[in-house]
C-alpha positions in Angstrom: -25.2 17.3 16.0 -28.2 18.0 13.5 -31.3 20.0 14.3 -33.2 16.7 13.7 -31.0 15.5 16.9 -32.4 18.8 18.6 -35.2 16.5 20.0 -34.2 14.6 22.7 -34.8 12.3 26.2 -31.4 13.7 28.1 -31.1 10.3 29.6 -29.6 9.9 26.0 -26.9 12.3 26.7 -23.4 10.3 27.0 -20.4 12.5 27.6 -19.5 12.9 23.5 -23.2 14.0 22.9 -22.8 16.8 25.7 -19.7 18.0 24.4 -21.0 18.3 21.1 -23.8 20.2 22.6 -21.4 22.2 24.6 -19.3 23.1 21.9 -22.3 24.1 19.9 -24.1 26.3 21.8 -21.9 27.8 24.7 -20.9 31.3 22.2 -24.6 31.4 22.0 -26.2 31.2 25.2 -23.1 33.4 26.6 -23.9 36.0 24.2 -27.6 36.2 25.2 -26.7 35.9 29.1 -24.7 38.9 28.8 -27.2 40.9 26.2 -29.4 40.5 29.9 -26.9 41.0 32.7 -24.4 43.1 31.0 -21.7 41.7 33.2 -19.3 39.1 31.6 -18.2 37.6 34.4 -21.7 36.8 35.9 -22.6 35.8 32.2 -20.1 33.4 32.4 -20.8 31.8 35.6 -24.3 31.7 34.6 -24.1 30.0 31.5 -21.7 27.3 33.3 -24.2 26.6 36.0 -27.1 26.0 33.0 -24.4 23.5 31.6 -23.4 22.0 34.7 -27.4 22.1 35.8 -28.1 20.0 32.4 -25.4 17.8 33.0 -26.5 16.8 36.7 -29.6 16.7 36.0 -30.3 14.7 32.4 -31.3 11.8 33.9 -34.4 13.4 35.2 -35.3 15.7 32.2 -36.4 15.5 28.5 -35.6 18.4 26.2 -37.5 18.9 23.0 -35.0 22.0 21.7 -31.8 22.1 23.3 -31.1 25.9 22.5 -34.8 26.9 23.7 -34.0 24.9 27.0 -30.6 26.6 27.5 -32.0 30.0 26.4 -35.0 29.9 29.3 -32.1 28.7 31.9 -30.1 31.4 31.2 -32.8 33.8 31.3 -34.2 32.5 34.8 -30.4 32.4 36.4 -30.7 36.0 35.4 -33.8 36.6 36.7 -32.8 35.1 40.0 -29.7 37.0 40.0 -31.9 40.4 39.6 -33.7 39.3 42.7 -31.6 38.7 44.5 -29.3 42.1 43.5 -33.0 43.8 44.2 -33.2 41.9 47.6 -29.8 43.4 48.7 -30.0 46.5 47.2 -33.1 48.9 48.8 -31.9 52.2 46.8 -31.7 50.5 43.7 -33.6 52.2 40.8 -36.2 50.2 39.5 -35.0 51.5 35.8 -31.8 49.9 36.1 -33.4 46.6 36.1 -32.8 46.0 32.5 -33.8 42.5 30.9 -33.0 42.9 26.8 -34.6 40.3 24.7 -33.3 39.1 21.6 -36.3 37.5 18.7 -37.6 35.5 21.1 -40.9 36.4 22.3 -40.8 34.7 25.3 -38.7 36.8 26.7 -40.5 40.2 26.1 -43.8 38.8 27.7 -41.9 37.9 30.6 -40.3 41.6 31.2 -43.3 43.0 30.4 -45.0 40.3 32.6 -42.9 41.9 35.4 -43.4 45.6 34.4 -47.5 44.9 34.4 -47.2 42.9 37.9 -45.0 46.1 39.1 -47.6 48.6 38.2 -50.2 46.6 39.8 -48.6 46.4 43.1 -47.5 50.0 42.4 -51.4 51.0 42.3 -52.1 48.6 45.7 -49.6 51.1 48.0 -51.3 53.5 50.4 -51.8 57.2 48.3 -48.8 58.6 49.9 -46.6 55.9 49.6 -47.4 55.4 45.7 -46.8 59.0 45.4 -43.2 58.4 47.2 -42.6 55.3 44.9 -43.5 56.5 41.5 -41.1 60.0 42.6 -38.5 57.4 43.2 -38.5 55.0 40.9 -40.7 56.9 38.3 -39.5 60.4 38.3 -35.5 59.9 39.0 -36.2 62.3 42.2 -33.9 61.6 45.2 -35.0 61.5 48.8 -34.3 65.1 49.7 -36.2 65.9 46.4 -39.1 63.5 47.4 -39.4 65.1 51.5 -39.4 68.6 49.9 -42.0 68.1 47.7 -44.9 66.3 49.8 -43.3 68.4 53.0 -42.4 65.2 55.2 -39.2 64.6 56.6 -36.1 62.4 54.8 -36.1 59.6 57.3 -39.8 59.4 56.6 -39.1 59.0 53.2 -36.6 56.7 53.4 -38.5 54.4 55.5 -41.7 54.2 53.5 -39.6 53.3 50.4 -37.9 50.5 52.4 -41.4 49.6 53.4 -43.1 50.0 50.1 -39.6 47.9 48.2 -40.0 45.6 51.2 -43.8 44.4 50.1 -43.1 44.9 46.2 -40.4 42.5 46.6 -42.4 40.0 48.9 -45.5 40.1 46.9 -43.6 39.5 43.0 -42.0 36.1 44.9 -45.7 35.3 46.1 -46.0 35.0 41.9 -43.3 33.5 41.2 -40.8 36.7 40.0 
């Protein structure tokens, strides 16, 4: 498949043709899936969804770059399955969310999209509750560390942080994260 084949209306896309693209760009789009989850497995299962997603679905779609359009799947499974590891996961340090981008810019605007939208929220919280948020998530400081310093009680500071992950998390869906 040439590049000049890149451009396409997926209605076009018979069985050969989606091999073809299969074979050509699977490696690839692996690759970057697990340069963002760092988990081969979920990689894996990632990139077969995107295929099987295109498949379904290229009746209803038309693709101008192929490896742009399974690139920006990928990277929005993986986004959805950092949500959704954030929704079940309350202790979870916010550092750990790593999203690596390769030389497409698209990707860095969008993690730093999501590192600006954090800080905003960040700066909405209640004095106290920033202060408890940034210890966390900032500062590496457990809970014990966090009730010693500002002299409130562990509980306390557990709760607040499932309170203030609670309305992080709800307001980055309201924009679409």
């Amino acid at each position: 498949m040439s590049d000049q084949n890149n451009i396409m209306c997926c209605k076009s896309i018979d069985a050969k043709s989606f091999e073809q693209i299969y074979i050509r760009y699977w490696d690839q789009v692996l690759q970057y899936a697990i340069c963002i989850v760092h988990d081969e497995s979920l990689a894996k299962d990632m990139v077969q969804h995107v295929f099987v997603s295109l498949w379904d679905k290229r009746k209803e779609r038309q693709i101008e770059h192929i490896e742009i359009y399974l690139k920006r799947a990928v990277k929005y499974a993986a986004l959805h399955e950092i949500k959704k590891r954030l929704a079940i996961d309350d202790q979870m340090d916010l550092r750990d969310v790593e999203v690596i981008g390769d030389q497409e810019s698209d990707q860095d605007i969008m993690y730093q999209d999501l590192h600006l939208m954090i800080d905003q929220l960040i700066t909405k919280l209640p004095s106290k509750s920033k202060d408890m948020f940034m210890l966390k998530f900032r500062d590496g400081l457990d809970n014990n560390a966090i009730a010693t310093a500002l002299d409130l009680s562990e509980k306390t500071i557990r709760n607040q942080l499932s309170i203030c992950l609670k309305s992080v998390r709800m307001n980055l869906k309201k924009v679409g994260f």
